[in-house]
C-alpha positions in Angstrom: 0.0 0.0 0.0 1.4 3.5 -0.9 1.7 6.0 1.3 -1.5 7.8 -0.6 -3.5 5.2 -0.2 -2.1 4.1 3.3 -3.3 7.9 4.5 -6.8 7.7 3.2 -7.7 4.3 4.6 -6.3 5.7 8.0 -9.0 8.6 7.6 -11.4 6.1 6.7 -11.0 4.0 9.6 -10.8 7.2 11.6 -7.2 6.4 13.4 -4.3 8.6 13.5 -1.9 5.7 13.2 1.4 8.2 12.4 0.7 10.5 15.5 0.0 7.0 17.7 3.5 5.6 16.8 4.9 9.2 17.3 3.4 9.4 20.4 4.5 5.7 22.2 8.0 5.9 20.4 8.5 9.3 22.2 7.4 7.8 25.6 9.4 4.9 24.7 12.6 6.8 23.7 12.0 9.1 26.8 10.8 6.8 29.3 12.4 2.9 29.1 14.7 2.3 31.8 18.4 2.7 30.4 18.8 -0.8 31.7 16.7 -2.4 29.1 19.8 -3.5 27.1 17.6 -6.0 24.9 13.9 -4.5 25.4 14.6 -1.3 24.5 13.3 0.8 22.1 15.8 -1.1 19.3 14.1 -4.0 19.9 10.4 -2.6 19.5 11.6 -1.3 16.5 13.5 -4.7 15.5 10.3 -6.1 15.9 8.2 -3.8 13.8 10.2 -4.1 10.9 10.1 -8.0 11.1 6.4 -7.7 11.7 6.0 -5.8 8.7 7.6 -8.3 6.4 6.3 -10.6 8.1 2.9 -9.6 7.2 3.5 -9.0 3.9 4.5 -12.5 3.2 1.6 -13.7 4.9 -0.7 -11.1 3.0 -1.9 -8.9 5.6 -3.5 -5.8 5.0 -6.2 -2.8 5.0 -6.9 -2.4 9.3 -5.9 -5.7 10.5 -2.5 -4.4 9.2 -3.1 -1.4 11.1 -3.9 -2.7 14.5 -1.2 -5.4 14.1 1.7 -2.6 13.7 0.1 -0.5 16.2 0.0 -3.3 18.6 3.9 -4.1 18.0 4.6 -0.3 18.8 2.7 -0.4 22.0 3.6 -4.6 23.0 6.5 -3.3 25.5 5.6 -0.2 26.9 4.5 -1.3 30.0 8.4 -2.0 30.4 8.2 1.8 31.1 6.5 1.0 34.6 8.2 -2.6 35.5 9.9 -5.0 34.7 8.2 -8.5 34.9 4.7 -9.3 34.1 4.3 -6.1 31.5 2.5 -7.1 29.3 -0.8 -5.8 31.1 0.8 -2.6 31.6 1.3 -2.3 27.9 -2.2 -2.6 27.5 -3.4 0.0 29.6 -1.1 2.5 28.4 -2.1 1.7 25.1 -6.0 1.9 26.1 -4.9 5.1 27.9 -3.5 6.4 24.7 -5.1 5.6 21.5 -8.7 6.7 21.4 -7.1 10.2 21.3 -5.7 8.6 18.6 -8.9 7.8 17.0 -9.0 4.0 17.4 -12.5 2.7 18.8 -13.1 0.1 21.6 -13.5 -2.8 19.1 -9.8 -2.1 17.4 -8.3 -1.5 20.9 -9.5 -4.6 22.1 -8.3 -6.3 19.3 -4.9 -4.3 19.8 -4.7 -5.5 23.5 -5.5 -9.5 22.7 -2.2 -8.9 19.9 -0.1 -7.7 23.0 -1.0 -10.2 25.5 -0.3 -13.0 22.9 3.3 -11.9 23.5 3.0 -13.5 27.0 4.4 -16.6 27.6 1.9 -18.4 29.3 -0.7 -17.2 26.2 -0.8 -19.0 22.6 -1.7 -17.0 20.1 -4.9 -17.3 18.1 -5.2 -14.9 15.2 -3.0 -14.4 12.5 -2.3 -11.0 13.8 -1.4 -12.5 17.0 0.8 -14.8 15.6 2.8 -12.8 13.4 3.3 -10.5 16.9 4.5 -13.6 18.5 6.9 -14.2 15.8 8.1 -11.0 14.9 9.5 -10.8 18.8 11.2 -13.9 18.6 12.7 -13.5 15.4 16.0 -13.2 16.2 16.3 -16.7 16.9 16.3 -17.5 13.9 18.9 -14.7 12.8 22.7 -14.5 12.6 22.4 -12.2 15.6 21.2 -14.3 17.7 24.9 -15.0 20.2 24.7 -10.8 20.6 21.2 -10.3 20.9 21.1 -13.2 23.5 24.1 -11.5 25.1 22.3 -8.6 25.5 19.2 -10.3 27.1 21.6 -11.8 29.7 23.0 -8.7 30.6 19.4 -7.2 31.4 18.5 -9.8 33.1 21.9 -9.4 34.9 20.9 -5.8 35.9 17.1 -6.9 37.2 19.3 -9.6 39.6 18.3 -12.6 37.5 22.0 -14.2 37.1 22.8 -17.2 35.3 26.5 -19.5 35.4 27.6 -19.4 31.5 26.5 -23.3 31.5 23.3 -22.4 33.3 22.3 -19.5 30.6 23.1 -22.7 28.1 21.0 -24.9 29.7 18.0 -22.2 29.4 18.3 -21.1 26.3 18.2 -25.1 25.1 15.4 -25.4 26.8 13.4 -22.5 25.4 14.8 -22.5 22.1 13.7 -26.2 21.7 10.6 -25.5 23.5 10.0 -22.5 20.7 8.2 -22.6 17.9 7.2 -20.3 15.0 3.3 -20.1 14.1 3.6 -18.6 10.5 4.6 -20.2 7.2 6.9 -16.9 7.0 9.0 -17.4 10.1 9.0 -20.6 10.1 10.5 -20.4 6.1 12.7 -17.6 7.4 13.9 -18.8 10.9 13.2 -22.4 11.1 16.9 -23.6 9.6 18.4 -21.5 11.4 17.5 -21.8 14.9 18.1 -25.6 14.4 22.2 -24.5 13.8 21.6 -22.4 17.1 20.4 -25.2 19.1 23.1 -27.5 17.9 25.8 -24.9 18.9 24.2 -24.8 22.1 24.2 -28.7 22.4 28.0 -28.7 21.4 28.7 -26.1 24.2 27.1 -28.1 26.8 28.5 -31.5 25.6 32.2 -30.0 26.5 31.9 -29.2 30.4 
């Protein structure tokens, strides 16, 4: 969709989307703990852009595409008020915020069930929902996933959640074998890749 067309179905559905993702990357860029070495606002933005393609590949579009990025700008604010269990946070700052933005109760609700997917106890059920789910986990799959890990381990490091190098191994096994990716697109995308990870992982472990 061009940027034409992207602003006149925007007026048709009545939401502001370009002031809303203004608005929560301001808060998020002003706000975030500094000690949010992996959730911080690089990695909302990380995770738009792999939403995004994401989506495309997946063909979605028109306001489900809309509430879907809107959600990923908004799925770790509540980071800005603590640290575990944000996810609910994130929601009420995003039903604080957006019907300013123009978004009604139907598309906020819709916008909260995206963000809560991103919980780890929840499974996602929509498409929307899943491609949220797989856009934050996508660097799993990536070649940065030994310095985006490293980064995790160091924020967790700062919140007092310490690990022994071969018990970080032992989690990230665990997890990453636990992990799986819900869209024909990630999976395509990541799926070969985090199988190399878990075997370095493996090899690691093997050798204490």
């Amino acid at each position: 969709m061009d940027s034409g067309r992207f602003c006149l179905y925007a007026v048709e559905l009545h939401m502001n989307f370009q002031s809303a993702k203004e608005y929560i990357l301001k808060r998020l860029a002003a706000e975030l703990p500094p000690k949010l070495y992996y959730h911080g606002l690089h990695h909302t933005i990380d995770v738009y852009n792999s939403a995004k393609q994401l989506a495309a590949d997946e063909l979605l579009s028109g306001e489900e595409l809309l509430l879907l990025e809107t959600a990923v700008l908004f799925h770790d604010a509540g980071f800005i008020e603590q640290y575990q269990h944000n996810e609910p946070v994130g929601v009420k700052i995003a039903k604080e915020a957006l019907p300013q933005f123009g978004y009604n109760p139907g598309q906020i609700e819709t916008i909260a069930n995206i963000i809560m997917a991103t919980a780890r106890q929840e499974q996602p059920q929509t498409l929307s929902e899943k491609i949220m789910c797989d856009a934050d986990l996508d660097y799993l799959g990536s070649s940065n996933f030994n310095t985006i890990a490293a980064s995790l381990r160091k924020e967790l490091d700062a919140y007092g959640i310490t690990y022994t190098d071969y018990n970080w191994d032992e989690m990230q096994l665990s997890f990453l074998e636990k992990h799986t990716y819900y869209t024909d697109a990630a999976i395509r995308k990541n799926a070969a890749a985090k199988k190399v990870h878990i075997e370095e992982i493996k090899s690691r472990i093997n050798r204490i």
